[in-house]
KOLFIMAR-167313 format. One record per residue (C-alpha): residue number from 1; residue in three letters; x, y, z. Coordinates in steps of 0.2 Angstrom, whole numbers, plus 5000, padded with zeros to 4 digits. Example, Ala and Ser with C-alpha at 12.3 -4.5 7.8 and 13.67 -1.06 7.14 Angstrom:
<recs>
  resi  resn    xx    yy    zz
     1   ala  5062  4978  5039
     2   ser  5068  4995  5036
</recs>
This chain:
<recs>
  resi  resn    xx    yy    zz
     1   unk  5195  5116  4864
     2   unk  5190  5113  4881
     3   unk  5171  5117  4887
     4   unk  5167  5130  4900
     5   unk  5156  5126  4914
     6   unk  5143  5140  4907
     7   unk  5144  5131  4889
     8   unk  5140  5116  4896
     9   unk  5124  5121  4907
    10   unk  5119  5131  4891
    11   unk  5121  5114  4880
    12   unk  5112  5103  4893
    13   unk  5098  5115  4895
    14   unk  5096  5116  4879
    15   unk  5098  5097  4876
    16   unk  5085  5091  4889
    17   unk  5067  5097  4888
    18   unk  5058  5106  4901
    19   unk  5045  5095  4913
    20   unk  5028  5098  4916
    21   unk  5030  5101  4935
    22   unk  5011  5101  4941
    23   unk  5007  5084  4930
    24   unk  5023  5077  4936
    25   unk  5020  5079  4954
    26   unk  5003  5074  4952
    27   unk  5009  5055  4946
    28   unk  5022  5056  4958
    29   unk  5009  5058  4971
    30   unk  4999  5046  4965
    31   unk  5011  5033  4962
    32   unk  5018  5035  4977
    33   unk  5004  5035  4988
    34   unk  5000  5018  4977
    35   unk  5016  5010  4981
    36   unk  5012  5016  5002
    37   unk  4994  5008  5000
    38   unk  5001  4992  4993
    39   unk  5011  4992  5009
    40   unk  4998  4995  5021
    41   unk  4988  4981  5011
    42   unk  5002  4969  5014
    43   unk  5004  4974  5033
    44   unk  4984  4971  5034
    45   unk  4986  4953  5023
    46   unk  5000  4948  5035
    47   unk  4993  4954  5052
    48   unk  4979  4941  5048
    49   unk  4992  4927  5051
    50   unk  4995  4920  5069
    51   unk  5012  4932  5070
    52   unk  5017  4947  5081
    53   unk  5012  4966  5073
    54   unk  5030  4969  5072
    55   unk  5034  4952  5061
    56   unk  5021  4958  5051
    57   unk  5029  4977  5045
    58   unk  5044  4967  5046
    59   unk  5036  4954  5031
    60   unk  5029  4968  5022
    61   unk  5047  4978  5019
    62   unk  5054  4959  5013
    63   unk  5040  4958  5000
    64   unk  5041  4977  4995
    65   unk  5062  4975  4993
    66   unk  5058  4957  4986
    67   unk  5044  4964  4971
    68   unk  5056  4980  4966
    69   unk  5072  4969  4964
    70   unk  5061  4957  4953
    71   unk  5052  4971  4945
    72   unk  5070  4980  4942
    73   unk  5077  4962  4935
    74   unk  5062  4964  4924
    75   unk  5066  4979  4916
    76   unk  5049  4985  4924
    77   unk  5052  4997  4937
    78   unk  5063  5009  4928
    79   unk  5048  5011  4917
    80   unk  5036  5014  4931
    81   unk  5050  5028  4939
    82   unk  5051  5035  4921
    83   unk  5033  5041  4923
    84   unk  5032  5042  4941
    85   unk  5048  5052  4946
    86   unk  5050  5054  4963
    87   unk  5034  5044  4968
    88   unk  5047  5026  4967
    89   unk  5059  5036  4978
    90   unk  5047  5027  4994
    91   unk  5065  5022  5006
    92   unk  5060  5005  5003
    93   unk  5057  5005  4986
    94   unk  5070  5016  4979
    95   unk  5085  5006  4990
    96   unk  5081  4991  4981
    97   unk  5080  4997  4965
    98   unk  5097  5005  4969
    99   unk  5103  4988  4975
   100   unk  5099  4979  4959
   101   unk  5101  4990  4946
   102   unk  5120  4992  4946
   103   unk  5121  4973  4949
   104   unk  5111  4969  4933
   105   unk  5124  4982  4922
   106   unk  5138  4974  4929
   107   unk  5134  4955  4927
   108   unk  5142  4953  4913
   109   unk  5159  4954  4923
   110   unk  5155  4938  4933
   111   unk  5144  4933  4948
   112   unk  5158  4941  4961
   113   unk  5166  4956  4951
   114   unk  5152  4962  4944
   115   unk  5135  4958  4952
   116   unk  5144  4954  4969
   117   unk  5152  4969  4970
   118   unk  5141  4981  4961
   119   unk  5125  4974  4972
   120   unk  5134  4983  4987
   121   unk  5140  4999  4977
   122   unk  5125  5006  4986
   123   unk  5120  4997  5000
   124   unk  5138  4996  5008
   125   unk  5140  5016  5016
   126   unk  5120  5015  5019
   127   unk  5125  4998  5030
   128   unk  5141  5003  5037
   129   unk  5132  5020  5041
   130   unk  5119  5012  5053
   131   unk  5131  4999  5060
   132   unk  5139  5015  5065
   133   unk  5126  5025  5070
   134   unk  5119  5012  5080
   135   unk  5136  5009  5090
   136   unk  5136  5028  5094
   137   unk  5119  5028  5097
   138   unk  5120  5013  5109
   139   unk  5137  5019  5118
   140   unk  5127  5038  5120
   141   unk  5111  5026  5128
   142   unk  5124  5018  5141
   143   unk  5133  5033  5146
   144   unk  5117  5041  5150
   145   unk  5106  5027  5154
   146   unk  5095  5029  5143
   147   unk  5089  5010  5138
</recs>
């Protein structure tokens, strides 16, 4: 007996328990804004070094994607997004964590089936995205001098 589309959204209803919304934004905004100061500190501890300011946002992404994947390898961060939702979703953040986590369930198929292809399950469109946005981009900047 197959399931009907209305039979199914009336199971999972059922099945999944309602959120508390205002608490739920609440931590995501907290958390959230937590994982944004924790940049800014980082851009402030880097911008003390003899480097450019741009070197210094650039050193700071590294260390935000670098302590998510770790974090992730962990079996941390999943525990921090359970409570903070949409608070890990930070671009920076939430892409590594996206990156990692489908190479950590498929490891057990090998280094290059599994993690080596599963780390790019994600990262591939986004990549071949802006390579592609950036050749339009650039040709729409020439064409109408732009640069």
């Amino acid at each position: 007996m197959a399931t009907t589309g209305k039979e199914y959204g009336k199971m999972a209803k059922k099945a999944s328990p309602d959120s508390p919304l205002i608490p739920d934004c609440i931590k995501a905004f907290l958390i959230g804004g937590a994982v944004c100061c924790i940049g800014q500190a980082f851009t402030e501890l880097y911008s003390l070094l003899p480097i450019e300011k741009d070197t210094a946002k650039t050193l700071t992404s590294m260390t935000l994607i670098a302590i998510t994947a770790v974090l992730t390898g962990l079996a941390v961060f999943p525990k921090i997004a359970k409570h903070a939702g949409a608070g890990t979703i930070v671009p920076i953040t939430g892409f590594a964590n996206a990156m990692v986590s489908p190479a950590m369930e498929f490891q057990s198929e090998g280094r290059i089936l599994g993690t080596g292809s599963k780390l790019f399950t994600i990262a591939g469109p986004v990549i071949a995205y802006g390579c592609s946005a950036a050749f339009v981009y650039g040709i729409i900047a020439y064409i109408f001098k732009l640069y």
